[in-house]
Backbone as numpy.savetxt, mean C-alpha at the origin, in Angstrom:
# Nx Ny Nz CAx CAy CAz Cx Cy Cz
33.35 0.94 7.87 31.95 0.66 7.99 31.31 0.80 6.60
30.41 -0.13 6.12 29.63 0.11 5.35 28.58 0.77 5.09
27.74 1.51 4.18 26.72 1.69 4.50 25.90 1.04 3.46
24.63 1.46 4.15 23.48 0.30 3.98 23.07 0.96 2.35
22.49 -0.29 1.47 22.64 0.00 -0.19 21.13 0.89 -0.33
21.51 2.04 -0.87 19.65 2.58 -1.17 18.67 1.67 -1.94
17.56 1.95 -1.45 16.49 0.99 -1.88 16.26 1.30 -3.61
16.00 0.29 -3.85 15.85 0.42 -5.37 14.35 0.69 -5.43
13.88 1.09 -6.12 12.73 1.76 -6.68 12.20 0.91 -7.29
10.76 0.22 -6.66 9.62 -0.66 -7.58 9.54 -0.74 -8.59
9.14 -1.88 -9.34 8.53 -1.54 -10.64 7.03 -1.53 -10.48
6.30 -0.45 -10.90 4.65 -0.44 -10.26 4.27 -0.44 -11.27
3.34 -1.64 -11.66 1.94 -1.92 -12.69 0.61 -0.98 -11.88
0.02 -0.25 -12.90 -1.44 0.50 -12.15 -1.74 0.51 -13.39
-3.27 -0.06 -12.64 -4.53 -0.47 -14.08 -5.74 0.33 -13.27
-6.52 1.06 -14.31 -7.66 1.51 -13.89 -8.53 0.88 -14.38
-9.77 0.58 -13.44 -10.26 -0.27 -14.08 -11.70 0.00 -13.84
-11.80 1.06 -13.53 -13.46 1.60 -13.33 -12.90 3.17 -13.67
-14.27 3.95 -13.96 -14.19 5.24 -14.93 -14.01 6.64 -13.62
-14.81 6.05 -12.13 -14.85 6.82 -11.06 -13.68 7.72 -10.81
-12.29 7.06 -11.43 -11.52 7.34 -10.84 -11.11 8.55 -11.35
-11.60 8.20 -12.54 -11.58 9.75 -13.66 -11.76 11.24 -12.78
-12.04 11.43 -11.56 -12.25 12.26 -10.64 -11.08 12.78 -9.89
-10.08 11.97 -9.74 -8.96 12.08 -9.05 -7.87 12.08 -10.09
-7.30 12.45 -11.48 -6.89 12.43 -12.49 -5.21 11.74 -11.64
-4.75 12.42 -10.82 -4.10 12.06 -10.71 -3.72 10.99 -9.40
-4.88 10.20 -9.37 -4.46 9.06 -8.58 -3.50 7.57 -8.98
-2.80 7.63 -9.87 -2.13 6.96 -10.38 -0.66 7.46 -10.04
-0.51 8.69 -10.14 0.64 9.29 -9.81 0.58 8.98 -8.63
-0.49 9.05 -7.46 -0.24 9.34 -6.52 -0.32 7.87 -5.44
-0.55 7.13 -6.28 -0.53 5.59 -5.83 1.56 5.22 -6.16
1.82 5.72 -6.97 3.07 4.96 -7.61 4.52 5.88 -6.29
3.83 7.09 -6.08 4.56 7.76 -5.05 4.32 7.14 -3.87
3.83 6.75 -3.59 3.35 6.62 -2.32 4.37 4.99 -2.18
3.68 4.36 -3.08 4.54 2.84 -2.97 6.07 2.87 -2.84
6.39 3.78 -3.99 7.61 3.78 -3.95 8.51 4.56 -2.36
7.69 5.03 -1.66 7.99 5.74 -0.69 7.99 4.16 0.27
6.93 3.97 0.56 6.98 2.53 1.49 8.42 1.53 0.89
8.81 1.42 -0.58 9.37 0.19 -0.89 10.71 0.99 -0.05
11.16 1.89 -0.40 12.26 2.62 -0.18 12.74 2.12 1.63
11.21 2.60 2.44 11.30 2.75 4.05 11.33 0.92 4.26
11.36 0.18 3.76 11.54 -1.49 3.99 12.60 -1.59 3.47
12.86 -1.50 2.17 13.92 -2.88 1.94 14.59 -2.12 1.08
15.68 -2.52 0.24 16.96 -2.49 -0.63 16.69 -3.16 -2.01
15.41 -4.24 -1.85 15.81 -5.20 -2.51 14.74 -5.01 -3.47
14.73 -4.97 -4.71 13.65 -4.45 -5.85 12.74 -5.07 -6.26
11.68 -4.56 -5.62 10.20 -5.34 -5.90 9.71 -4.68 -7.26
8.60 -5.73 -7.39 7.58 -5.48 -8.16 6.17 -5.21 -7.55
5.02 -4.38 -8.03 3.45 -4.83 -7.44 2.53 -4.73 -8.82
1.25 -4.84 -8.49 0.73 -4.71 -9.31 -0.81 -3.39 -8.25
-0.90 -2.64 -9.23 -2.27 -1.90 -8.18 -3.35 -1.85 -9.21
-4.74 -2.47 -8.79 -5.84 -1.65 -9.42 -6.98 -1.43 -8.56
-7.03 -0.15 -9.39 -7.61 1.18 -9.03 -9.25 0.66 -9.48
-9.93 0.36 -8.96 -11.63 -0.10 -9.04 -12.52 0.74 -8.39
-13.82 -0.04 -8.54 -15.30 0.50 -8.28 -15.42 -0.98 -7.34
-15.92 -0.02 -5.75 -16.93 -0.90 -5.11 -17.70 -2.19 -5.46
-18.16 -2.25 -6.03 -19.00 -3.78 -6.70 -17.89 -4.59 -7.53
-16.59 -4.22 -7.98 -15.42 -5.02 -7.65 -15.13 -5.64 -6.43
-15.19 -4.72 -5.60 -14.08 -4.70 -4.79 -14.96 -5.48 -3.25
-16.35 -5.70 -3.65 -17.31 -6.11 -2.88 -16.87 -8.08 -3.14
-17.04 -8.32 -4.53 -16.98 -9.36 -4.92 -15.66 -9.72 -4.62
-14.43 -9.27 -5.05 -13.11 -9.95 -4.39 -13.55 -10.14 -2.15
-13.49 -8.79 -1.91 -13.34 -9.34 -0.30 -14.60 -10.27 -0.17
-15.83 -10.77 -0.91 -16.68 -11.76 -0.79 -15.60 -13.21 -0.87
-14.84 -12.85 -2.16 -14.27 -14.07 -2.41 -13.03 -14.43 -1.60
-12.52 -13.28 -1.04 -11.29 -14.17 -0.32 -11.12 -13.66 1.05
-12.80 -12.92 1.59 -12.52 -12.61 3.02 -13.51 -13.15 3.79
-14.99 -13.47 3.40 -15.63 -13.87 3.44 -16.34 -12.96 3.97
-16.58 -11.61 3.56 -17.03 -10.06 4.08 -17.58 -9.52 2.48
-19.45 -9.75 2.88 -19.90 -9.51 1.74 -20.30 -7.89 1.79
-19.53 -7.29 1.38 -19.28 -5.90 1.27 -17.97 -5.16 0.54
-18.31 -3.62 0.46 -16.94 -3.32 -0.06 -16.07 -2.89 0.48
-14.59 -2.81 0.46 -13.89 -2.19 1.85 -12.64 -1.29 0.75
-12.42 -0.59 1.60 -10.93 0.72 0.78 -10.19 0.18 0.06
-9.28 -1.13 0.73 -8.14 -1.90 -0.02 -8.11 -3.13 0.28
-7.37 -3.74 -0.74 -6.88 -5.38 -0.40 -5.49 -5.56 -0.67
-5.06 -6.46 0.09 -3.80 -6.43 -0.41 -3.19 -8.38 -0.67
-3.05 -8.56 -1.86 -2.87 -10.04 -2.08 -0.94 -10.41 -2.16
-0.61 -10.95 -1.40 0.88 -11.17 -1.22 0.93 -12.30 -2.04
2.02 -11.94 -2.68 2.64 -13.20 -3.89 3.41 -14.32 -3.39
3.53 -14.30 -2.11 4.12 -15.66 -1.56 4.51 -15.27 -0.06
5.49 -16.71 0.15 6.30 -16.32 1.75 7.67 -14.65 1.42
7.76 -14.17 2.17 8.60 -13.07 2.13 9.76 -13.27 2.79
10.95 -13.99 2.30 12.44 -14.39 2.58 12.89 -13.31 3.97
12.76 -13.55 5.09 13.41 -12.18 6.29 14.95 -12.51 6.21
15.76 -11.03 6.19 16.93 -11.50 6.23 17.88 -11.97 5.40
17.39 -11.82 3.81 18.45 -12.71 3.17 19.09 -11.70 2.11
20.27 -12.23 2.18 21.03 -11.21 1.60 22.04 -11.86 0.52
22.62 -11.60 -0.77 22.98 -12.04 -1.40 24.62 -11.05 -2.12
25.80 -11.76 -2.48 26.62 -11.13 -3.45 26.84 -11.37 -4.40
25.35 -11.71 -5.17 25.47 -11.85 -6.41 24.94 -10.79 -7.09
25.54 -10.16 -7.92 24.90 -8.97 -8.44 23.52 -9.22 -9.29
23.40 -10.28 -9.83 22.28 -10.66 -11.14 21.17 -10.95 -9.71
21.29 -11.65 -8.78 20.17 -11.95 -7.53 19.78 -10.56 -6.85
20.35 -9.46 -6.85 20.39 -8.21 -6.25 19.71 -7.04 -6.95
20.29 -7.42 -8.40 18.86 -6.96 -9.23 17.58 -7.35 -9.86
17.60 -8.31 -9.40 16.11 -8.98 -9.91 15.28 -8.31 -9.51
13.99 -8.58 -10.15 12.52 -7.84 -9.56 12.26 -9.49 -8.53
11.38 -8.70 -7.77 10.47 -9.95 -6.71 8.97 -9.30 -6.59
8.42 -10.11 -7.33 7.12 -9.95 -7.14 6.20 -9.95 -6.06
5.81 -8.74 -5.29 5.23 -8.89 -3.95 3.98 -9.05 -3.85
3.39 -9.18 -4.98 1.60 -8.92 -4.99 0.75 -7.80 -5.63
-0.27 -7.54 -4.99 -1.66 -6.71 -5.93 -1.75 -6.11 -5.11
-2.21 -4.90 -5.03 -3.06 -3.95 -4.35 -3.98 -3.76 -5.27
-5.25 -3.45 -4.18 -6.60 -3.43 -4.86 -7.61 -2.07 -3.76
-7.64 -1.02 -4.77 -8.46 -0.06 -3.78 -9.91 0.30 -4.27
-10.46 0.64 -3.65 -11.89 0.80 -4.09 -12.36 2.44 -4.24
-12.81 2.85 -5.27 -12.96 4.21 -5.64 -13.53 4.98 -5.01
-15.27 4.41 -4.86 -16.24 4.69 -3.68 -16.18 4.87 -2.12
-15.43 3.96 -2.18 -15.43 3.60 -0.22 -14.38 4.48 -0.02
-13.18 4.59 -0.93 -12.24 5.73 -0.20 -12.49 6.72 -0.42
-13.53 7.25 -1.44 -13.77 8.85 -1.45 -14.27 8.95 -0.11
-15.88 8.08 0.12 -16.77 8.11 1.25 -15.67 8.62 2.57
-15.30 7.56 3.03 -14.14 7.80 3.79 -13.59 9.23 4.00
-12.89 9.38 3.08 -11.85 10.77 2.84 -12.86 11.70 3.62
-13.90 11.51 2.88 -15.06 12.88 2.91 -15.25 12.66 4.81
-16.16 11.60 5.21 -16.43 11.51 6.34 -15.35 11.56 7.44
-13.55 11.48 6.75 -12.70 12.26 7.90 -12.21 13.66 7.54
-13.14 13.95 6.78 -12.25 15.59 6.34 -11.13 15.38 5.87
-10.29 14.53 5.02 -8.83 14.24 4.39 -9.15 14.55 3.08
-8.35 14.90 2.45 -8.06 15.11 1.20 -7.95 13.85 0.46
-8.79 13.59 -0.30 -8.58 12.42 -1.15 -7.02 11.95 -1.37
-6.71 12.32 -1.86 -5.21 12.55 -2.02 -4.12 11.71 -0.67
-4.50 12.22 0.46 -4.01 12.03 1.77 -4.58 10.62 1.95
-5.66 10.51 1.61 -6.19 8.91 2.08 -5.73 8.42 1.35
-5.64 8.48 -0.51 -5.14 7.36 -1.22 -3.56 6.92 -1.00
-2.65 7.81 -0.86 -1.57 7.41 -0.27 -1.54 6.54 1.09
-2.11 7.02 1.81 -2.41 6.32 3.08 -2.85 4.79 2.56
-3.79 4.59 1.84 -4.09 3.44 1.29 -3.05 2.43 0.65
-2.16 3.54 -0.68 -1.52 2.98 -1.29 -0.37 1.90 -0.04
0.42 2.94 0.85 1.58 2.59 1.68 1.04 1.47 2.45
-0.32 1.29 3.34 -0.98 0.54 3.81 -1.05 -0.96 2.96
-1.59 -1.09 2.01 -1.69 -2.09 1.08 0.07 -2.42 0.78
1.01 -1.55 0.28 2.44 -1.89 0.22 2.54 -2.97 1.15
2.91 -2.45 2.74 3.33 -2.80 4.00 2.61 -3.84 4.25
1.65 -4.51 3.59 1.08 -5.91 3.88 1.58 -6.62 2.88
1.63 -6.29 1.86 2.73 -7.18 0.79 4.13 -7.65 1.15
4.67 -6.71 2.00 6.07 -6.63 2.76 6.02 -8.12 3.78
4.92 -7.93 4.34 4.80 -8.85 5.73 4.40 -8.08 6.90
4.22 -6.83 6.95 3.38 -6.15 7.67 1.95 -6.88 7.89
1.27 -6.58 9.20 0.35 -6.81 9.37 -0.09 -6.02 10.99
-1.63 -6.10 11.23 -2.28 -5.01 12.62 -3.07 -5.98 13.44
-2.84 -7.93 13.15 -3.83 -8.66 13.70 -3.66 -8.51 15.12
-2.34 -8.28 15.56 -2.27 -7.87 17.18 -1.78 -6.91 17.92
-2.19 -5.72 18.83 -1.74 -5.53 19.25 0.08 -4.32 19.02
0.71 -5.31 19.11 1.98 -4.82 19.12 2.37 -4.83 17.24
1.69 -5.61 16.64 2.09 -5.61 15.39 1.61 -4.23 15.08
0.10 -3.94 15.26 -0.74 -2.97 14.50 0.00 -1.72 15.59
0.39 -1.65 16.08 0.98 -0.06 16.71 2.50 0.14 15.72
3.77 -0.60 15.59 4.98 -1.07 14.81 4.25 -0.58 13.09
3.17 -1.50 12.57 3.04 -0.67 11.37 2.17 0.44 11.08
1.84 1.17 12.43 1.20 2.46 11.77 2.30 3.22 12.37
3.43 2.97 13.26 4.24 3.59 13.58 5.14 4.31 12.00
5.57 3.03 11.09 5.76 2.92 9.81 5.33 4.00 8.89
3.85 3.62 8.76 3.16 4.35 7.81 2.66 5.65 8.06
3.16 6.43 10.13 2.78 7.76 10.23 4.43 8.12 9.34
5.63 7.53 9.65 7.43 7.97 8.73 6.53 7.89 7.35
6.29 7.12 7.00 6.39 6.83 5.25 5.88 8.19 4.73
4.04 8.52 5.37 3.47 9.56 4.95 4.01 10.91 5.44
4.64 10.65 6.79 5.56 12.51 6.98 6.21 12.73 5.54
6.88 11.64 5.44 7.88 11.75 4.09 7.38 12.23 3.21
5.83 12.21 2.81 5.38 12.57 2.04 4.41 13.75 1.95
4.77 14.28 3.34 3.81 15.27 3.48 2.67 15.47 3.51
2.42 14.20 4.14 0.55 13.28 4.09 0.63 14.08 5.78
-0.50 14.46 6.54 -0.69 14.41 7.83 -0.73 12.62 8.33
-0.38 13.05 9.87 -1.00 11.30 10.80 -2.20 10.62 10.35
-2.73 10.05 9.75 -3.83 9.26 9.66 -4.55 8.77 10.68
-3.98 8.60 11.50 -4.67 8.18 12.54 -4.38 9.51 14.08
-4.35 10.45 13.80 -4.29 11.50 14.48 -5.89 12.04 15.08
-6.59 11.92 14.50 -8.32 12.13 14.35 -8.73 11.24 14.86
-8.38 9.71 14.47 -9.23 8.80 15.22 -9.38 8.42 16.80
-10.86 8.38 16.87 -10.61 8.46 18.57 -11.33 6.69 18.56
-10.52 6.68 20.08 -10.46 5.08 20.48 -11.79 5.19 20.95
-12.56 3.66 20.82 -13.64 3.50 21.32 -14.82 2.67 20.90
């Protein structure tokens, strides 16, 4: 029997790009852990992302521009193309390539707000954010139902792993 190849470890671009963040010194560290925790719990196969770390009135104007939601929201997540299911290769030079999965984009303001108004530790939400934004780059998605139970099923493993509490443990239905 074989076993299955360990996941290779992202290559993570993080740009700050508003000064807010200057508050959380180490939210960069804690964005690049977090991803690399999600890339690990998906795949084998070695991605790339890109994350920046913004201010609200960014992050208002992108989801204006590509959600049509004139406001600001926690994260975005922009996928770099179709996502190959299934394919597997024995070529060693195809096995190490990077694959570019996209951007993550979080908002400084709205996730402190947040954090604060569930009692989480900044910290706990931005990971939560980071893995969240990952897992839609992947092909994750919560538009229905059975999808959105499968990836928070995901992202309660990713964050145990990380010693994040349930995220959605607090929230009540309704």
């Amino acid at each position: 029997m074989t076993a299955k190849p360990a996941a290779a470890l992202p290559r993570i671009e993080v740009v700050i790009e508003s000064r807010r963040w200057a508050a959380w010194p180490e939210a960069e560290a804690i964005v690049r852990k977090a991803v690399r925790a999600a890339a690990r719990a998906t795949s084998s196969e070695r991605t790339e992302v890109a994350i920046l770390l913004t201010h609200d009135s960014a992050m208002r104007k992108l989801n204006r521009q590509w959600r049509g939601f004139d406001k600001p929201t926690n994260v975005l997540s922009f996928p770099a193309g179709e996502i190959p299911v299934g394919k597997g290769s024995g070529d060693t030079s195809a096995r190490n390539a990077l694959r570019f999965v996209g951007d993550i984009v979080i908002a400084c303001e709205t996730s402190a707000r947040e954090a604060r108004a569930e009692g989480k530790p900044m910290h706990h939400h931005l990971s939560h954010l980071a893995v969240h934004g990952y897992l839609h780059l992947v092909g994750y998605d919560h538009e229905v139902d059975a999808e959105a139970d499968a990836m928070e099923q995901l992202e309660r493993r990713i964050l145990a792993n990380l010693r994040v509490p349930d995220p959605y443990a607090l929230q009540v239905e309704g």
